[in-house]
C-alpha positions in Angstrom: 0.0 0.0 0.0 1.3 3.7 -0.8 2.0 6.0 1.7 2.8 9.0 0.5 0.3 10.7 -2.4 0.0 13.9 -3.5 -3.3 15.4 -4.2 -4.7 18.3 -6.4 -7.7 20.0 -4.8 -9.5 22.1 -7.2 -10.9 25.4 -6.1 -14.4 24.5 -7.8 -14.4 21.9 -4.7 -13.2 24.5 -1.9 -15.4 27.0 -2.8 -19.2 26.4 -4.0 -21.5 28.8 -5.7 -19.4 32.0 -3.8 -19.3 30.1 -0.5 -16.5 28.0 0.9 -17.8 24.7 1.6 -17.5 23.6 4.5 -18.8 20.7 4.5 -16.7 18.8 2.4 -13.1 20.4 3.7 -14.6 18.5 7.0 -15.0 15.4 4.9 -11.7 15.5 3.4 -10.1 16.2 7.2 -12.0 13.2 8.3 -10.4 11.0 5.9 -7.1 12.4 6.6 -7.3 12.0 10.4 -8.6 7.6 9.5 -5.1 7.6 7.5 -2.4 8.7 10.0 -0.3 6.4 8.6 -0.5 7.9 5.4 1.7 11.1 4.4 0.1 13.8 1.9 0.6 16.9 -0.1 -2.3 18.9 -1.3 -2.0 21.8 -3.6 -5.1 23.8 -4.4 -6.4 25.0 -7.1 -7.6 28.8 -7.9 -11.6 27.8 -8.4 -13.9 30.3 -10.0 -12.4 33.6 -8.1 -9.2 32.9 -9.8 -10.7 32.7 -13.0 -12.7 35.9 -12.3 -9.2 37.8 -11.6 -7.6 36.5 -15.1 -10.8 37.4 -16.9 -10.6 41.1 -15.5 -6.9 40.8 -16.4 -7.3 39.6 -19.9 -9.7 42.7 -20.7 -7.4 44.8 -19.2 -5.2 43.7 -22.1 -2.5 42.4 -19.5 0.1 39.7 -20.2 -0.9 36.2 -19.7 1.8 36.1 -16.9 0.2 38.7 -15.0 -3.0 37.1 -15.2 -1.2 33.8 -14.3 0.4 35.5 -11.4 -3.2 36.6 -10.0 -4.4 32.9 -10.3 -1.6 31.7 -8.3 -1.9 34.1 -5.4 -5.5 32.8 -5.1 -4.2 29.5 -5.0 -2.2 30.4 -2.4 -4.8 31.7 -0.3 -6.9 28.4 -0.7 -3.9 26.7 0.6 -3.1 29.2 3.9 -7.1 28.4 4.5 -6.4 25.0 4.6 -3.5 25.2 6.3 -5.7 26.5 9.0 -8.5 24.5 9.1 -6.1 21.7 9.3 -4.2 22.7 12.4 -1.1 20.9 14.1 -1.3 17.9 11.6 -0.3 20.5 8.9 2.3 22.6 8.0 2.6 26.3 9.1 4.6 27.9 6.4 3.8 27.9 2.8 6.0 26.4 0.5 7.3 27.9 -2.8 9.5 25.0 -3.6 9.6 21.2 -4.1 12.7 20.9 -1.8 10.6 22.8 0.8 7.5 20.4 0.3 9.7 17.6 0.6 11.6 19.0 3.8 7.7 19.9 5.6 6.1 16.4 4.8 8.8 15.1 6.9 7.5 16.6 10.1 3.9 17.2 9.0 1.0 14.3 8.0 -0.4 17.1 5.3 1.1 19.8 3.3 -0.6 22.1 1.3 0.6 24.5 -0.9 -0.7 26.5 -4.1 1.7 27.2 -7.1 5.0 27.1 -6.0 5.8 29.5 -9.0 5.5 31.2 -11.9 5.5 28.4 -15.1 4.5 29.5 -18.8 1.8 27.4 -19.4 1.1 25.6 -16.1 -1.7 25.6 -13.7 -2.0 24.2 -10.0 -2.8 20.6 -11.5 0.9 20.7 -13.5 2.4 22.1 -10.1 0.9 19.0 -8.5 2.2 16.5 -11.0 5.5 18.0 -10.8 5.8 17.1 -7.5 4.1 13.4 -7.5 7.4 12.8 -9.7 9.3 14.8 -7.7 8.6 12.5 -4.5 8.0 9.3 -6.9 4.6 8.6 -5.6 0.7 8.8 -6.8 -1.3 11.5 -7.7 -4.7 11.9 -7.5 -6.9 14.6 -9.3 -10.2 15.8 -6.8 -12.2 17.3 -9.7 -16.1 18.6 -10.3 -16.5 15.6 -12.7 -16.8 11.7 -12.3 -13.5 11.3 -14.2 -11.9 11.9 -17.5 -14.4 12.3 -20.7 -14.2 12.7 -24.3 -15.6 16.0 -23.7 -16.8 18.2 -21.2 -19.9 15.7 -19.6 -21.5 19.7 -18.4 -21.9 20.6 -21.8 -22.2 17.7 -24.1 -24.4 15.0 -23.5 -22.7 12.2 -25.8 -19.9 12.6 -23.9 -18.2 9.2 -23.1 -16.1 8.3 -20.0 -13.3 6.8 -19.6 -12.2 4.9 -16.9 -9.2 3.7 -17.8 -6.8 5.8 -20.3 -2.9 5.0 -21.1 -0.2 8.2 -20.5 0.6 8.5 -23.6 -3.4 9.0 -25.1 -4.1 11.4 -22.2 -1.4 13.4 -23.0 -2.6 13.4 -27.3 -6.3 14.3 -25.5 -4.7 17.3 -23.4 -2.6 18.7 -26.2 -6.0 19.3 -28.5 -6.5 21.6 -26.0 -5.4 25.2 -26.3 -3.7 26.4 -23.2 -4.8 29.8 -21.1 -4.7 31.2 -17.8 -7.1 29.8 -15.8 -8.0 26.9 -18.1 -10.7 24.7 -16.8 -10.1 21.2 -17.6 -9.3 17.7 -15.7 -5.7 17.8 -16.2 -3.7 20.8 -18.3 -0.7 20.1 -21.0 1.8 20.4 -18.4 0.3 17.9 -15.7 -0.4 15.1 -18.9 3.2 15.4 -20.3 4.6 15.1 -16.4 3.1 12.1 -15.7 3.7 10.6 -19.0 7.7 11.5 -18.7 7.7 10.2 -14.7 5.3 7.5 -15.1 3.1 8.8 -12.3 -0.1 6.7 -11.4 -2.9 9.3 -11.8 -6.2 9.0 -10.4 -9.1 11.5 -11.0 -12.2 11.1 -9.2 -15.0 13.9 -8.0 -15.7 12.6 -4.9 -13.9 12.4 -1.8 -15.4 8.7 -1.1 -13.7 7.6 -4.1 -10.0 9.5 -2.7 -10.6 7.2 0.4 -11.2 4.1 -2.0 -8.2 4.6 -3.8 -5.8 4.9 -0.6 -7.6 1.6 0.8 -6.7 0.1 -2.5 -10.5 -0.4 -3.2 -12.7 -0.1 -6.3 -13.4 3.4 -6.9 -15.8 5.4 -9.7 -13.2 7.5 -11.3 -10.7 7.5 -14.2 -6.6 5.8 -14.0 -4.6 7.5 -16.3 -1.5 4.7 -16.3 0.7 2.1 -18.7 
């Protein structure tokens, strides 16, 4: 069984319809306090408010890096709530770095973090896969959706899902895809190509029963992106 995983939290999940919700960061503690034998590192995602900042940004005619850098100080903030919430079994510093991840997780059951930095191209779900190959162990994607489709499931109804897809097709499905700030998709370009290079075991799921599936080593309703 794995003991270490490293887990993308996406801000649609941390806060719903303008609200934080509360009830299912209580969930998610709950299954991290029934695992104390189990290590993790969570980085979350920017949600709808980031995407409200870019969009501003974009009018405004700034660069996609500014807008990027807006989107990753919300991430940030998601993370220092969390941090919170979490208490003595987390860490109290935010990391910027993968070293300083790595060095936190040895004293702390949970790390979260946002972006660590500033990446062309790169959203909180590549930060996250960069770091799942960075500390050799799974990752696993907590999204709004079942799992992976051939298209968006909200907005086309023929959409089909896939439960199991190899690295190297999920990564040809991503790159169809045409990057920007605050993209809102399963995985971005960056994430698909990291776990293809580092061979990562990727999980995405939209419910926190099926995160606690997959670190029991159960069945769970959600997509494996591996071989």
């Amino acid at each position: 069984m794995n003991k270490k995983w490293v887990i993308s939290l996406g801000g649609s999940r941390i806060i719903d319809g303008g609200e934080v919700d509360w009830r299912f960061l209580s969930e998610f503690e709950r299954i991290v306090n029934k695992h104390r034998g189990q290590k993790f590192v969570v980085v979350t995602g920017g949600g709808s408010i980031a995407r409200k900042y870019i969009s501003a940004l974009r009018k405004l005619g700034e660069s996609r890096k500014k807008q990027s850098l807006a989107g990753i100080a919300v991430t940030r903030l998601h993370a220092g709530l969390l941090m919170r919430l979490f208490g003595k079994k987390a860490n109290h510093a935010l990391p910027k770095s993968m070293e300083k991840v790595k060095n936190l997780l040895r004293k702390n059951q949970i790390v979260f973090c946002g972006a660590l930095r500033w990446k062309d191209k790169n959203t909180s779900d590549g930060t996250a896969a960069d770091l799942a190959g960075y500390l050799k162990c799974p990752f696993i994607n907590i999204t709004n959706v079942r799992g992976v489709y051939t298209a968006n499931p909200k907005t086309h109804k023929n959409a089909r899902f896939i439960k199991r897809i190899s690295w190297k097709k999920f990564n040809e499905m991503t790159s169809k895809i045409k990057f920007k700030a605050g993209q809102h998709f399963v995985l971005d370009q960056s994430a698909a190509r990291e776990i293809m290079e580092k061979r990562v075991p990727t999980y995405i799921v939209g419910s926190l029963g099926d995160v606690e599936k997959i670190i029991e080593g159960k069945k769970f309703r959600g997509s494996l992106v591996y071989g």
